[in-house]
C-alpha positions as CSV (number, residue, x, y, z in Angstrom):
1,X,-24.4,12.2,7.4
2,X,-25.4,8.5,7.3
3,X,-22.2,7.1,6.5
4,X,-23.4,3.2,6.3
5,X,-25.9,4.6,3.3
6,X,-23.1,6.6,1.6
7,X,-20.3,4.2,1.3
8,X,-20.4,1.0,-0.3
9,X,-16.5,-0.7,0.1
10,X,-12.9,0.4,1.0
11,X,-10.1,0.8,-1.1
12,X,-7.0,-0.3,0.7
13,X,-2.9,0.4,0.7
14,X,-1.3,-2.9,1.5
15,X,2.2,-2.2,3.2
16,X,1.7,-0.4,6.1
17,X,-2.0,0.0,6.4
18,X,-2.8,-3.9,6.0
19,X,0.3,-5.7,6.5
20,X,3.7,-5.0,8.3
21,X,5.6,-5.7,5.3
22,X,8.8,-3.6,6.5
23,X,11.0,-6.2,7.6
24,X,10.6,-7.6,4.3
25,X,11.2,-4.5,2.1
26,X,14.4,-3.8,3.5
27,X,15.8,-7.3,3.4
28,X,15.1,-7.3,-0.3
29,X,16.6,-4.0,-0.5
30,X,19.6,-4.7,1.5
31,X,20.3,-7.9,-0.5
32,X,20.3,-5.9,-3.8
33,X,22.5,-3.3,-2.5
34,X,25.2,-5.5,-1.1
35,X,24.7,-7.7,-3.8
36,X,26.3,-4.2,-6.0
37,X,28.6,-3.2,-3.3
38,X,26.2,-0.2,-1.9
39,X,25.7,1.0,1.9
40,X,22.7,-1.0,3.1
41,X,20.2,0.4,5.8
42,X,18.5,-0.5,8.7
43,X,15.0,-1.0,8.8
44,X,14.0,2.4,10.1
45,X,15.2,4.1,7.2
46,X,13.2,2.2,5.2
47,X,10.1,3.6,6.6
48,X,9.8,7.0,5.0
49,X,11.0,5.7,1.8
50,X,8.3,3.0,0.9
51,X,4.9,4.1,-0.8
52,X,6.2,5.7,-3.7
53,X,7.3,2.1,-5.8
54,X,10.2,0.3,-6.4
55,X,11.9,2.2,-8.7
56,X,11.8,5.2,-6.6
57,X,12.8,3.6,-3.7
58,X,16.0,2.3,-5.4
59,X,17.1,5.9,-5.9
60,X,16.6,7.1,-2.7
61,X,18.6,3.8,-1.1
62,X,21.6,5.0,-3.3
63,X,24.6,6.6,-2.2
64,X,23.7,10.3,-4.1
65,X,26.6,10.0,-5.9
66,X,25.5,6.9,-7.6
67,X,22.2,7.9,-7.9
68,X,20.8,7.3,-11.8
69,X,19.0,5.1,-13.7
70,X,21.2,2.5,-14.5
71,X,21.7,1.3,-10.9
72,X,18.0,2.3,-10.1
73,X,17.4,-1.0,-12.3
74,X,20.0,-3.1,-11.2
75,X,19.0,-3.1,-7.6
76,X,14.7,-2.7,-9.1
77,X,15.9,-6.1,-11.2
78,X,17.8,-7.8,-7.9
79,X,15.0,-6.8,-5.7
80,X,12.2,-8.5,-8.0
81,X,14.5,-11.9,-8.6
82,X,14.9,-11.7,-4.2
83,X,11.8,-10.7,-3.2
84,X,9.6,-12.9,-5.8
85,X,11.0,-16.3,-4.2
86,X,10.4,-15.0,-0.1
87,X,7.7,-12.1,-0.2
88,X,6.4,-12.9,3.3
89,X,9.0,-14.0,5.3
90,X,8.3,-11.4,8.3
91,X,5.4,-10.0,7.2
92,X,2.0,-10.3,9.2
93,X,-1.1,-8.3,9.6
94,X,-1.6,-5.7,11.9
95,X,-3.4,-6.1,14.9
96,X,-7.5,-6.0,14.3
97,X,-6.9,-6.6,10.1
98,X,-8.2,-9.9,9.7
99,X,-11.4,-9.4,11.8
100,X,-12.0,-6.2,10.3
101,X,-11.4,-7.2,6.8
102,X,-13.7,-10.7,7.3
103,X,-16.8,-8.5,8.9
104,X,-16.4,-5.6,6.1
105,X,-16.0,-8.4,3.4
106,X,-19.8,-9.6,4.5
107,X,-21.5,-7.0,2.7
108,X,-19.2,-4.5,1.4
109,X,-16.9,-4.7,-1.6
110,X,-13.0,-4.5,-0.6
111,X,-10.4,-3.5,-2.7
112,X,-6.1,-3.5,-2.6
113,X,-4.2,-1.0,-4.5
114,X,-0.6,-0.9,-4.2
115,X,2.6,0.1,-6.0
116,X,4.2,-3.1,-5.0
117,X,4.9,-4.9,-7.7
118,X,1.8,-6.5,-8.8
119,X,3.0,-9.9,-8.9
120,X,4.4,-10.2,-4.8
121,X,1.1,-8.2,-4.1
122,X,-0.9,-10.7,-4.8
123,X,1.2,-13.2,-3.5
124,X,0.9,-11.5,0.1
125,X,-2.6,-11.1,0.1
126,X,-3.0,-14.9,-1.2
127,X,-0.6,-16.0,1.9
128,X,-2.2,-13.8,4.8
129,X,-6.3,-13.4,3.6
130,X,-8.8,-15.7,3.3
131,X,-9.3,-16.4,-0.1
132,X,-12.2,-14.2,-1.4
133,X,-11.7,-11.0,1.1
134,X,-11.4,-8.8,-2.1
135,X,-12.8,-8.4,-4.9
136,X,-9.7,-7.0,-6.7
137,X,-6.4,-7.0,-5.7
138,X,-3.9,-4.7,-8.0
139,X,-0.5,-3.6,-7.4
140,X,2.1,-1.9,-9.7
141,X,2.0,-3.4,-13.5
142,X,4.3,-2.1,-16.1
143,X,2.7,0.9,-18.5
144,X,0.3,1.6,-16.2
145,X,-0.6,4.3,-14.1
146,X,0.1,3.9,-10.2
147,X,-0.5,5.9,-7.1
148,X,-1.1,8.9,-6.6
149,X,-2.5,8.8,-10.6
150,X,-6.1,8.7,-9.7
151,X,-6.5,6.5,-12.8
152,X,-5.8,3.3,-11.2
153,X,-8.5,4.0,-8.4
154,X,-11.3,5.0,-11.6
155,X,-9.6,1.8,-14.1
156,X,-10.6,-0.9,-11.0
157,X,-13.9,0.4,-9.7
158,X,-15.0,0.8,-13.5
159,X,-15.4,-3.0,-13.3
160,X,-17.2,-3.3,-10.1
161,X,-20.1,-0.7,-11.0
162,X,-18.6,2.2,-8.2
163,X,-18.0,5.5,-8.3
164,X,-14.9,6.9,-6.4
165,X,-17.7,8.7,-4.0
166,X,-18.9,5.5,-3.0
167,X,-15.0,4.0,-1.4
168,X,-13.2,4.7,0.9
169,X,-9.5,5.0,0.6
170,X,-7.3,3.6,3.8
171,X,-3.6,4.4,3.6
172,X,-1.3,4.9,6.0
173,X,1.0,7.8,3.4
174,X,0.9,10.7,2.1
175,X,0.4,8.9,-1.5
176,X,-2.6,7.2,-0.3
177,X,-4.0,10.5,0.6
178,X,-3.0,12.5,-2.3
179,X,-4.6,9.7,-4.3
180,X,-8.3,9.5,-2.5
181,X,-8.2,13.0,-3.2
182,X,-6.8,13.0,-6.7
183,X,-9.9,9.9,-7.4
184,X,-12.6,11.9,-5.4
185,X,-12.7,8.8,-3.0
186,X,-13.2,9.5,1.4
187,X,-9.3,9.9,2.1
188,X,-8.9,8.0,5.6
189,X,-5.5,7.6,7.3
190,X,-4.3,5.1,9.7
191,X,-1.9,6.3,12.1
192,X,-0.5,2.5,12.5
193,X,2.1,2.4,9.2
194,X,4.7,3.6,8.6
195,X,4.0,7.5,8.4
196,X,3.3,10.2,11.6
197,X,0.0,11.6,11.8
198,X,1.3,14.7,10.7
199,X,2.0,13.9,7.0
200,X,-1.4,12.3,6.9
201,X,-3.1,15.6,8.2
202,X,-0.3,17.6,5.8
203,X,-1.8,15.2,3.2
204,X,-5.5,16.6,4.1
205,X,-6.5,13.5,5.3
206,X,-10.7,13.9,6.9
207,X,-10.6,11.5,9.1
208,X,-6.7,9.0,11.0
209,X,-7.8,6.8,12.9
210,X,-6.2,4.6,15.2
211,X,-7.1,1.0,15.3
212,X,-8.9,-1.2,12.3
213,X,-11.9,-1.2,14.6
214,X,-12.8,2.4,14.1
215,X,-13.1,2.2,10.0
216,X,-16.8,-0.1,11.3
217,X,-17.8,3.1,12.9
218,X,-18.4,4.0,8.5
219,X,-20.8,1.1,8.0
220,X,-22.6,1.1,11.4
């Protein structure tokens, strides 16, 4: 298969596949939680919980006795008001992003899709990329759809003119996967994030690789 004819951008996940964004996560988490008198965690807990959104990742940070709506929005609400005034504190790029990202930006269309809030999204990307590295940058917006909902994939390549078989979809999760498939979009996983290889091949992932170099090997 001639790969560089076939494919035509990338669709990428942010936290974990572009940008260590951990470190960050948790702190806003942990300040939400204390700020209601909940357990906080360490950082490697945090790990297996992100991907899925805030809300979600509120509940699963609860004690399970305390787990319900009303204080999934308190600490959803804390975590926005912390995390919108220091979103990249810790956060940096993986090893290989930048240079991959500049030389695939040359003559391919790149794309973000996240369910970070949309808002510190774009706010990361603005502070760590070169201005112009993607052509759309999207990231969880209220009363819309959000991974793994293939909708978001087909709503932002509408504009650009693509079909889902024309991208592929680097994540490093199981809900970057599941999405790619969902979309009909090449599911790639990265085995740097903040999953094991196993979920990703659990996920059906067709191709993990290992460094940001290899993803080239699709346009060559």
């Amino acid at each position: 298969m001639n790969m560089k004819m076939k494919y035509k951008g990338v669709i990428f996940d942010l936290d974990g596949t572009l940008v260590d964004t951990i470190a960050d996560i948790a702190a806003s988490m942990n300040h939400a939680l204390a700020l209601y008198g909940f357990p906080q965690h360490p950082i490697t807990e945090y790990r297996p919980k992100v991907g899925w959104g805030l809300t979600r990742l509120a509940f699963q940070c609860l004690p399970p006795e305390v787990q319900n709506d009303e204080n999934a929005a308190l600490l959803v609400s804390a975590v926005h008001h912390f995390y919108a005034k220091s979103p990249v504190v810790h956060a940096e790029l993986f090893p290989g992003i930048l240079e991959l990202t500049a030389e695939l930006s040359q003559k391919h269309k790149l794309f973000v899709l996240t369910n970070k809030p949309d808002s510190a999204a774009q706010e990361v990307v603005s502070a760590l990329f070169p201005q112009g590295t993607f052509l759309c940058v999207r990231g969880e917006l209220r009363g819309k759809p959000r991974k793994p909902d293939p909708t978001c994939v087909w709503d932002m390549l509408v504009d650009f003119n693509l079909a889902p078989s024309d991208v592929i979809f680097a994540g490093d999760s199981e809900v970057d996967i599941q999405t790619a498939l969902a979309a009909g979009s090449f599911p790639l996983g990265v085995s740097w994030g903040y999953r094991p290889r196993s979920t990703l091949e659990e996920a059906g992932a067709r191709r993990i690789i290992d460094t940001p170099e290899e993803l080239l090997d699709f346009f060559r």
